[in-house]
MARBA-3410 file (N, C-alpha, C, O; in Angstrom, 1 decimal):
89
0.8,-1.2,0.0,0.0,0.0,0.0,0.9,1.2,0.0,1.9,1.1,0.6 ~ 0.6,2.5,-0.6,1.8,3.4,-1.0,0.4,4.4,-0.5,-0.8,4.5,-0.9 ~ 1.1,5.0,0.6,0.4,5.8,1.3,0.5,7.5,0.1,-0.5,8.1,0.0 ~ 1.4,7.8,-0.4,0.9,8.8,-1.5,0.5,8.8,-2.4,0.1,9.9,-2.8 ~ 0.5,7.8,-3.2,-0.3,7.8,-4.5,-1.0,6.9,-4.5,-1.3,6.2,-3.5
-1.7,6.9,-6.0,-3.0,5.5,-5.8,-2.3,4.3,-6.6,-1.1,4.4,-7.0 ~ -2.9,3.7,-6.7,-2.4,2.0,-7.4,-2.8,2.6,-8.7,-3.5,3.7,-8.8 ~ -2.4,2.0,-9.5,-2.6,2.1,-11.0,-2.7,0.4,-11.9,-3.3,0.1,-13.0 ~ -1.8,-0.5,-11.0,-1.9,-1.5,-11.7,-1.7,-2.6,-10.7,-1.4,-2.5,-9.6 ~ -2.1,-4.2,-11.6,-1.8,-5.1,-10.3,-0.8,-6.5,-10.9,-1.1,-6.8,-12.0
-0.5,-6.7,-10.7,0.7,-7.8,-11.7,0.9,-9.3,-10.9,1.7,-9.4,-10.0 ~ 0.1,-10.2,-11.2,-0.1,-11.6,-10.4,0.7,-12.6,-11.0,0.3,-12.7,-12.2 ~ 1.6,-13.2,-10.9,2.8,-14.0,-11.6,2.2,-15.4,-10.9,1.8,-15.4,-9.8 ~ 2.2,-16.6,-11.9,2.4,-17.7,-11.5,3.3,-18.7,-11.8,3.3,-19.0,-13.0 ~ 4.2,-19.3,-11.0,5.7,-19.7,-11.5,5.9,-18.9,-12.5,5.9,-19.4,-13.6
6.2,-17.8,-12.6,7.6,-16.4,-13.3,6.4,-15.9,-14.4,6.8,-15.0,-15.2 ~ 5.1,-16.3,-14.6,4.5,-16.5,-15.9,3.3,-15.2,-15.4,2.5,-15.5,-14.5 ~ 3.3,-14.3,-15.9,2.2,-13.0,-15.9,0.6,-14.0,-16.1,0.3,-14.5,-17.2 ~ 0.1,-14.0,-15.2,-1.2,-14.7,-15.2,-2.2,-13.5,-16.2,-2.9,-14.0,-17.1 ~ -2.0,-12.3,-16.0,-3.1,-11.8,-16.6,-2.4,-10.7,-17.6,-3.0,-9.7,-17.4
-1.6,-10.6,-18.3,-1.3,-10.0,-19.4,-0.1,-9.6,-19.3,0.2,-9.9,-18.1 ~ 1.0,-9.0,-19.8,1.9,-7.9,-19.7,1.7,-6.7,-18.5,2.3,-6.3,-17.5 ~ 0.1,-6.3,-19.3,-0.1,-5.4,-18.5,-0.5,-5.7,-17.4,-0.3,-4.7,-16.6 ~ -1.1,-6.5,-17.0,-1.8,-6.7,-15.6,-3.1,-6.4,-14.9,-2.7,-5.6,-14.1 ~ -4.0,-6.5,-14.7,-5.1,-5.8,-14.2,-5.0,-4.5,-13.6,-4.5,-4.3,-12.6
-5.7,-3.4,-14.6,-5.6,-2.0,-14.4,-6.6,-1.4,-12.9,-7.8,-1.7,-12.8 ~ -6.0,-0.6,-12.0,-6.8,-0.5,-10.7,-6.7,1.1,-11.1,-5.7,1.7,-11.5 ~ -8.1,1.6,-10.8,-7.6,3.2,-11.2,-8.1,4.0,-9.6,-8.9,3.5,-8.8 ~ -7.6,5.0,-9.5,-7.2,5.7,-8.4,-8.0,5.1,-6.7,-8.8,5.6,-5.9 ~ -7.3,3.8,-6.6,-7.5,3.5,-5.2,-6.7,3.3,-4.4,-5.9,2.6,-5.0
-6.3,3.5,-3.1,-5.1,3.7,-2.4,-4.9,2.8,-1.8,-3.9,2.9,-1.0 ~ -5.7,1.5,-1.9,-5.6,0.2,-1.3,-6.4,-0.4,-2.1,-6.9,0.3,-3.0 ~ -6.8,-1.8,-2.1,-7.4,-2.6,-2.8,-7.4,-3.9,-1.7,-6.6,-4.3,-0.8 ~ -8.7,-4.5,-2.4,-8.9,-6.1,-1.1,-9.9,-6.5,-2.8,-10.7,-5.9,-3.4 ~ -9.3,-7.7,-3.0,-9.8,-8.2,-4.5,-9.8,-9.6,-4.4,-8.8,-10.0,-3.9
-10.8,-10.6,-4.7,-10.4,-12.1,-5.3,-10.4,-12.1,-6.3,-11.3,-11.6,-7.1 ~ -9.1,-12.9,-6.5,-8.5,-13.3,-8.3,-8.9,-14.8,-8.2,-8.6,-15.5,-7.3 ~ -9.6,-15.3,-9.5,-8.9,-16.7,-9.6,-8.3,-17.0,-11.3,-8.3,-16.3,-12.4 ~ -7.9,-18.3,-10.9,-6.6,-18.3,-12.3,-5.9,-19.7,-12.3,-5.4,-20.1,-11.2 ~ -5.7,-20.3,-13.5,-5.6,-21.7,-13.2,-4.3,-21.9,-12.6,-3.5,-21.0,-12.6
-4.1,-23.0,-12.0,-2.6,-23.7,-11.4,-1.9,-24.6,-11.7,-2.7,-25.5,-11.3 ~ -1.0,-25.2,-12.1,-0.4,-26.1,-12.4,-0.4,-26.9,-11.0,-0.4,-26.6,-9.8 ~ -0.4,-28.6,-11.8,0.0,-29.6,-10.5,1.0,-29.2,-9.9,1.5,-28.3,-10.4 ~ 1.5,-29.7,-8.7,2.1,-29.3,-7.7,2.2,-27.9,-7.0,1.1,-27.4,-6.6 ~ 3.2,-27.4,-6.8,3.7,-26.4,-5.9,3.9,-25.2,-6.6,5.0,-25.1,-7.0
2.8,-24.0,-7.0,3.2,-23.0,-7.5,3.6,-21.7,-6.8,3.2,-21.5,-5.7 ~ 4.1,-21.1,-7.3,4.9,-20.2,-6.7,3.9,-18.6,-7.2,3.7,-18.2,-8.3 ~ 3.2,-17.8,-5.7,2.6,-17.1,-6.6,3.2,-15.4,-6.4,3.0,-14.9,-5.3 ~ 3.7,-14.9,-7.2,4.3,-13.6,-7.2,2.7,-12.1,-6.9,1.6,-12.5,-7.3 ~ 2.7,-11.1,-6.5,1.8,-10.2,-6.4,2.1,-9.0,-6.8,1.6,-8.5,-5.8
2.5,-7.9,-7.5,3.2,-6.3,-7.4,2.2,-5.3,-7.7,1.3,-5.5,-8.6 ~ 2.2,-4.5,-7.1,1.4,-3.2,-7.4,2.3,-2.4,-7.9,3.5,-2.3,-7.5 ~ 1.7,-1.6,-8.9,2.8,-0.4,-9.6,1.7,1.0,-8.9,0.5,0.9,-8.9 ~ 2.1,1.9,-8.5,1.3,3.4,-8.6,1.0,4.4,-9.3,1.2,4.2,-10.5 ~ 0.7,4.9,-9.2,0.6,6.4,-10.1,2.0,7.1,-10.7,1.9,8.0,-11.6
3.1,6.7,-10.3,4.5,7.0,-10.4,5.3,6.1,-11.5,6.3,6.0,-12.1 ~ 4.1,5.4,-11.3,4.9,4.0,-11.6,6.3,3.1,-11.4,7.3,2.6,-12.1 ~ 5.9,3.1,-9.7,7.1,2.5,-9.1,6.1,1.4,-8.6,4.9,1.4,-8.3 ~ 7.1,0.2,-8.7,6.6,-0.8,-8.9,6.8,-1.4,-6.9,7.8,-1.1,-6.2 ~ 6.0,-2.0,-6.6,6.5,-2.6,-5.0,7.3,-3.9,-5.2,7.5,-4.4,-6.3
7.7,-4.2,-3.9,8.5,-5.0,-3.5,7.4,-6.5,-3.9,6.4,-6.5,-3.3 ~ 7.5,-7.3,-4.6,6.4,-9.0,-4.5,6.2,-9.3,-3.7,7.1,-9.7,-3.0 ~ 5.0,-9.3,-3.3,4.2,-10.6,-2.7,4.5,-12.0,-2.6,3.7,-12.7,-3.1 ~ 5.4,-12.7,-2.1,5.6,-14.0,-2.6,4.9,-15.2,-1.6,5.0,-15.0,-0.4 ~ 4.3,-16.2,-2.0,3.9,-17.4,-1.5,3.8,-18.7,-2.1,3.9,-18.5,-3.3
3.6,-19.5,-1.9,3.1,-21.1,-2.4,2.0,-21.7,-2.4,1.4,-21.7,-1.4 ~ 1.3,-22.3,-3.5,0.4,-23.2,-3.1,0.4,-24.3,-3.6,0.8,-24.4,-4.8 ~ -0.1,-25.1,-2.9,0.3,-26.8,-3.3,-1.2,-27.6,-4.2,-2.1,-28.2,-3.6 ~ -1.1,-27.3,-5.2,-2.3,-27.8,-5.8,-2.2,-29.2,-6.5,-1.2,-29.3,-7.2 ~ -2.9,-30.3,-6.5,-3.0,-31.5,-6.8,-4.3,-31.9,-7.6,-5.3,-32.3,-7.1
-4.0,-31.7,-8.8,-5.2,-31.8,-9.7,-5.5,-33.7,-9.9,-4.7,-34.7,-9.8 ~ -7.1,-33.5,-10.3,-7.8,-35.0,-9.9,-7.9,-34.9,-11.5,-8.1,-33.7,-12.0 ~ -7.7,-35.6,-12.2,-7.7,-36.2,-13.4,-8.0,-37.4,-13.7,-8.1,-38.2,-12.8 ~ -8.3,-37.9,-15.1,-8.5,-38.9,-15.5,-7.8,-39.5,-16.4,-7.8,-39.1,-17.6 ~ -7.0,-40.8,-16.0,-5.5,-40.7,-16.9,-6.5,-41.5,-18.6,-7.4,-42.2,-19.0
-5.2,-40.2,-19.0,-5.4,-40.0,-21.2,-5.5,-41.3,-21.9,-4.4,-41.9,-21.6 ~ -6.3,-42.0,-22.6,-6.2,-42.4,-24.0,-4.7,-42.3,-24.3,-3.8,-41.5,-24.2 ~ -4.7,-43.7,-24.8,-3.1,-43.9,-25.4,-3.4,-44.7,-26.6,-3.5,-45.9,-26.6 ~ -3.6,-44.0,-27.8,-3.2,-44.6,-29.2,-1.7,-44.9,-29.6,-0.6,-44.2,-29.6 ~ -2.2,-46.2,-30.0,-0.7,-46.8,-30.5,-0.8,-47.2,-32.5,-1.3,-48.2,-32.9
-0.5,-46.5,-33.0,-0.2,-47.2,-35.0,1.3,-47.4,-35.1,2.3,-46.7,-35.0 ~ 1.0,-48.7,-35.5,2.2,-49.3,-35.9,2.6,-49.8,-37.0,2.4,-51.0,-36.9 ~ 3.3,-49.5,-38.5,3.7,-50.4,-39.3,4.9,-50.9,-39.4,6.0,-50.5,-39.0 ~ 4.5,-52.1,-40.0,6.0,-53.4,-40.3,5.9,-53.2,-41.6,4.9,-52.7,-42.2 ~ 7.2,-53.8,-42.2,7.6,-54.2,-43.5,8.1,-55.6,-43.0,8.9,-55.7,-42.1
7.6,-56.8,-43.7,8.0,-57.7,-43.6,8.9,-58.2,-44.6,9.4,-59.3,-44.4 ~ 9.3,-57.3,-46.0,10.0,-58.0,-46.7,10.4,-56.6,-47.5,9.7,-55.9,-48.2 ~ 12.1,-56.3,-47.1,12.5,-54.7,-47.6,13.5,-55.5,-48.1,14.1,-56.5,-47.7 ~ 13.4,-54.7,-49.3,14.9,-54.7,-50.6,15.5,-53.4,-50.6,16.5,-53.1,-51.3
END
């Protein structure tokens, strides 16, 4: 929270990867923010980054945490085509 200016943007990284654009979710003149995001996760342990940029466009220090997600699936179809030659010259 940047007690003199307002937010201007919000930037949510999942393992190093900008969840929501380059640009990030545009926040226009609020001087705090309280928001739910959702956004898909990879199996295991993702790593989730947070930054607010301001009105200055100084960027904050990350947010950093973990979450351990374990997706329920249904194991894939396995097609197999096979050819032989039984008699090559």
């Amino acid at each position: 929270m940047d007690k003199n200016y307002p937010i201007k943007q919000l930037q949510v990284y999942a393992n190093d990867v900008p969840v929501f654009g380059s640009k990030g979710i545009a926040v226009q003149g609020k001087m705090s923010l309280n928001k739910e995001l959702s956004f898909p996760l990879s199996n295991g342990i993702n790593e989730i980054k947070i930054t607010a940029t301001n009105a200055k466009g100084q960027e904050s220090i990350p947010e950093k945490f973990e979450i351990q997600y374990t997706a329920e699936w249904d194991k894939p179809d396995l097609y197999v085509i096979g050819i032989g030659v039984s008699n090559y010259q």
